[in-house]
N, C-alpha and C positions, 0 to 999 in steps of 0.2 A: 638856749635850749638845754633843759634837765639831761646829764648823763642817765644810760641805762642803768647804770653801776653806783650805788653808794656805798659810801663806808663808816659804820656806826661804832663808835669806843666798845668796849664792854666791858662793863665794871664788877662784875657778880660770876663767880666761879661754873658756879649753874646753868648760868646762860653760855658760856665758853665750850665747843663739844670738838674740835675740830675732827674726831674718830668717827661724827657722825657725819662729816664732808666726806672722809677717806679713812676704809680701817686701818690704811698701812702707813697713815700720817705719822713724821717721826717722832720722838721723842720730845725733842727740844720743843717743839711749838703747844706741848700741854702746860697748863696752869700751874703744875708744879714744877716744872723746871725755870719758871720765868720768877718763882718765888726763891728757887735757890739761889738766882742772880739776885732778887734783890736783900738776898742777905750778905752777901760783900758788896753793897750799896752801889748796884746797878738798877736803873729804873726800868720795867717790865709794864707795857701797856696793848691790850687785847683788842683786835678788832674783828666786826662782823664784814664780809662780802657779801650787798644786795646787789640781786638784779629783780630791777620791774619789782622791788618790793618781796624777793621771795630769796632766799637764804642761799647765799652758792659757795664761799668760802668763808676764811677764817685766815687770820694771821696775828701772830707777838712780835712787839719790837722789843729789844732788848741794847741798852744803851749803855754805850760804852765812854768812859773818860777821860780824857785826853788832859795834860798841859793846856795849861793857858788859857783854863776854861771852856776849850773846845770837845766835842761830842763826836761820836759815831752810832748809829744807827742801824739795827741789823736785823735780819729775818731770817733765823736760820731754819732751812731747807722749807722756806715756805714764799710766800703766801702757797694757802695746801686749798685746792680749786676743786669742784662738783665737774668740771668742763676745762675745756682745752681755751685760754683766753685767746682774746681777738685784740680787734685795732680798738675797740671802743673801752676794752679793760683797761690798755694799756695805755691810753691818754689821760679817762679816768684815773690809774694807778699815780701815773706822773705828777698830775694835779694834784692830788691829795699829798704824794710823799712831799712835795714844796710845800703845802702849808706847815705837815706835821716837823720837819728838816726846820722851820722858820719856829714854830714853837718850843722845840729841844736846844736850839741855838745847835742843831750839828753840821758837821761839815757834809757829809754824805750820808743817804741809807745805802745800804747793801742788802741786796735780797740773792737767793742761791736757789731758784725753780725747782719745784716739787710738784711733778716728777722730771727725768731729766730729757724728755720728746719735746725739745721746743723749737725742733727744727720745721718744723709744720706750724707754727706759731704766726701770727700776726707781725707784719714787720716792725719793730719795735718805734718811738718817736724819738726827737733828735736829745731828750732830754734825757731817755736813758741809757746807759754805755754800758760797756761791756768790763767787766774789772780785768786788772790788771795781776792776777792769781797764776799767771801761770811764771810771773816771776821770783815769787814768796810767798810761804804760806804761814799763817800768824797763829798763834794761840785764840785769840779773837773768834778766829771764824771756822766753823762747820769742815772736817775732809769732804773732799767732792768723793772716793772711794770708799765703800765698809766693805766690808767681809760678812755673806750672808749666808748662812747655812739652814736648806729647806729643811723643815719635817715634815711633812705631808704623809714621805713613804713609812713605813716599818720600822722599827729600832735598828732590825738588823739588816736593811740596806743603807739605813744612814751611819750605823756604825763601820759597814764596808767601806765608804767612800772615807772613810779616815787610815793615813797613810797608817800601812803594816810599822814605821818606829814609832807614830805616833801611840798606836795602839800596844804598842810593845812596852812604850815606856808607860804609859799607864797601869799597866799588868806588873811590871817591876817594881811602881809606886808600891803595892800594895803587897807582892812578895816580900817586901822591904819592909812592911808593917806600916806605910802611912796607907791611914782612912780619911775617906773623904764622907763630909756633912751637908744637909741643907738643911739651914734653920731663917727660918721666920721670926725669930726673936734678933732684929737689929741691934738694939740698943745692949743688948745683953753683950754683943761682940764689939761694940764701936770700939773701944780702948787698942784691943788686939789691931783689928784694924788699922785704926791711926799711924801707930808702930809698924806695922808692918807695908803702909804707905808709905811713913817717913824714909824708912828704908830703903825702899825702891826708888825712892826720889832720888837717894845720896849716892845710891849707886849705879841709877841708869840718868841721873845728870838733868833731870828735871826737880821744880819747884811744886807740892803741890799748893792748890789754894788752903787758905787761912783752915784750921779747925774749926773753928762755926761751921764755914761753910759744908764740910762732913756729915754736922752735927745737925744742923738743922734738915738735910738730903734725909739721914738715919731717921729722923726721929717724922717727918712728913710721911717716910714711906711706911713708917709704924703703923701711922693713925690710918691711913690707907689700904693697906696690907697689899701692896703692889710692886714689892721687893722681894729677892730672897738673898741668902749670902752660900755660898759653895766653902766648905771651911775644909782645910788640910790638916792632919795631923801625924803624928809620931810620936810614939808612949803622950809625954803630957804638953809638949810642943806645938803651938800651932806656924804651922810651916807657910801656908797662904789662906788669903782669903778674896775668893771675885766677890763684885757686888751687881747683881743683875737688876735690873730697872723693867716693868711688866709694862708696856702699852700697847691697844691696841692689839695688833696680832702679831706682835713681836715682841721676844723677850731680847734686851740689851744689857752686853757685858761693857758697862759704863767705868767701873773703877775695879784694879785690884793691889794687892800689896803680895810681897812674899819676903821671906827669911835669909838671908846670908846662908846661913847656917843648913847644912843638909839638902845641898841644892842637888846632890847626886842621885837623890833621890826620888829625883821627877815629882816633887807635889805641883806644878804646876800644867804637867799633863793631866793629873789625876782628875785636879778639879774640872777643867775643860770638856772631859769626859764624861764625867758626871753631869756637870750643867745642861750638856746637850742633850742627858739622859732625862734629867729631871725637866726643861722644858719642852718637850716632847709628851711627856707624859702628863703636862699642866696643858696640853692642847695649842700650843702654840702655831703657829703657821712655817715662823720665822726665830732663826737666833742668831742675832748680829754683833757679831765679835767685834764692830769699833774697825776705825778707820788703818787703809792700809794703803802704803803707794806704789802710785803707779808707773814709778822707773823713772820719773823725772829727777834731775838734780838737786832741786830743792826739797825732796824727802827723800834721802841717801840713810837719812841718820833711822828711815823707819824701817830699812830694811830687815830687819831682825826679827825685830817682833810680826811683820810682814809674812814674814817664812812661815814663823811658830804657826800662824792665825790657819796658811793656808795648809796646814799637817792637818787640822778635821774636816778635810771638802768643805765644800759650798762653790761662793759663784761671788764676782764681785759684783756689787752695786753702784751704780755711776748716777751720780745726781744730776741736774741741771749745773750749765755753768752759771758763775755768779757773774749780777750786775748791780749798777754803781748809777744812781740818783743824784747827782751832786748841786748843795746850795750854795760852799762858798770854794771857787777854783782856788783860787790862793793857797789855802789851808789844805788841801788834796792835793794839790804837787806836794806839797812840802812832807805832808803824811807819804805819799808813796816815794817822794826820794829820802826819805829816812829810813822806809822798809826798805827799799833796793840795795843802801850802803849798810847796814842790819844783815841781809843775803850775802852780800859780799864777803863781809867780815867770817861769816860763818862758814864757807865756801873753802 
């Protein structure tokens, strides 16, 4: 018997809409975040969801490399659905992810439901599980929380729900002499940027990805004009710089870098400030300030910047939890008891 449900590659950027499934579809599952992956040589492959031959979702796998020749598999915050799926999706879904799992040679796919109501959901088949996330959380994969700040209201009710220091220190910024910028010329600021990424890496204890990978983000959102940059300054210093990502009906604070140097001087309230000002006034719906946790153990270390996010109001966003397709068990113990003593270590 034919599924209700097929699922077709898509090879052509043009054919790929997923904003036309869902305007509030996230970031990661556009065409050009799967091109960012594959410039640090992750492979990116796009699919259409049919039913009865008529268009209902969209999804990207993004694959990931393991030792030993082994893969993973992944769909962040998607497959992104027209309808709430059933039992007939999700046997279909299962069926396909084992063929595509046998053609990647990976061990699992992981998918993380978009949106996160899958509690009315179809009860899933014996092939798909539930991941195992709530006892580590990876570079790899998607935060299940962001930080979302509506604009729908007025400037100045969304500027109210920002805490009085947050607001304070942004006024200070600027008593202080740093000005804040938005410019659409990326390429003009990559360099600064860079440096002032490296920096933040060396001192808040992360790695970021390779330079290309930057470089080609910068230079995509150029040709597209679906970026801006929030730049900080003081006399001829540039102090920070966010980088906002346009989709759909949200703008996303995806990367930012800031300076050692003159950090008393609040540029990175300034910019925060400004960004909400300036995506508000570019019509946005939404500004998602990037994942924050949610009190568990295992995001202790995000506590901080956590705080910072929630000083301009909003509201958290809770995605679906993720689940776990798996072709070879062997390789998936050994992958999650490597993350478990990884958590430990960390602990």
């Amino acid at each position: 018997m034919t599924s209700l449900y097929q699922f077709k590659e898509i090879k052509r950027e043009e054919e790929y809409n997923p904003l036309a499934i869902r305007p509030d579809a996230h970031f990661t599952q556009s065409w050009q975040y799967g091109e960012w992956q594959q410039s640090i040589d992750r492979d990116a492959r796009r699919f259409s969801v049919q039913k009865n031959g008529n268009a209902v979702g969209t999804f990207q796998t993004i694959t990931f490399k393991l030792p030993f020749g082994q893969n993973i598999l992944y769909i962040p915050h998607g497959p992104v659905l027209a309808e709430p799926p059933d039992n007939n999706f999700f046997n279909a879904f299962g069926t396909f992810a084992k063929q595509l799992l046998q053609e990647e040679r990976a061990i699992f796919l992981r998918f993380d439901f978009f949106p996160p109501d899958i509690a009315h959901y179809a009860a899933f088949p014996r092939a798909i599980r539930k991941a195992p996330t709530h006892i580590y959380h990876s570079a790899y994969f998607q935060p299940k929380n962001e930080w979302f700040i509506p604009l729908r209201d007025s400037e100045e009710k969304i500027i109210e729900r920002i805490t009085p220091k947050a607001r304070y220190n942004a006024r200070l910024a600027e008593r202080k002499g740093v000005t804040a910028e938005i410019s659409h010329d990326l390429e003009k600021y990559f360099s600064p940027f860079w440096s002032l990424l490296e920096t933040t890496g060396k001192r808040d204890h992360f790695r970021p990805q390779p330079k290309t990978y930057y470089e080609t983000i910068f230079r995509s959102c150029a040709e597209k004009k679906n970026a801006f940059l929030t730049i900080a300054r003081h006399d001829k210093n540039i102090l920070a710089i966010n980088f906002i990502f346009l989709f759909g009906n949200t703008a996303t604070f995806v990367y930012g870098g800031s300076s050692n140097e003159e950090r008393n001087l609040m540029p990175s309230y300034l910019v925060q400030y400004e960004t909400i000002r300036e995506t508000k006034r570019l019509g946005f719906a939404f500004y998602n300030l990037g994942g924050v946790t949610d009190g568990s153990a295992q995001y202790k270390s995000w506590d901080g910047f956590t705080v910072f996010k929630k000083k301009f109001g909003g509201e958290t966003k809770t995605y679906g939890e993720a689940y776990d397709i798996v072709a070879k068990p062997f390789w998936y113990y050994l992958y999650d008891a490597q993350r478990r003593i990884k958590t430990f270590l960390r602990s």
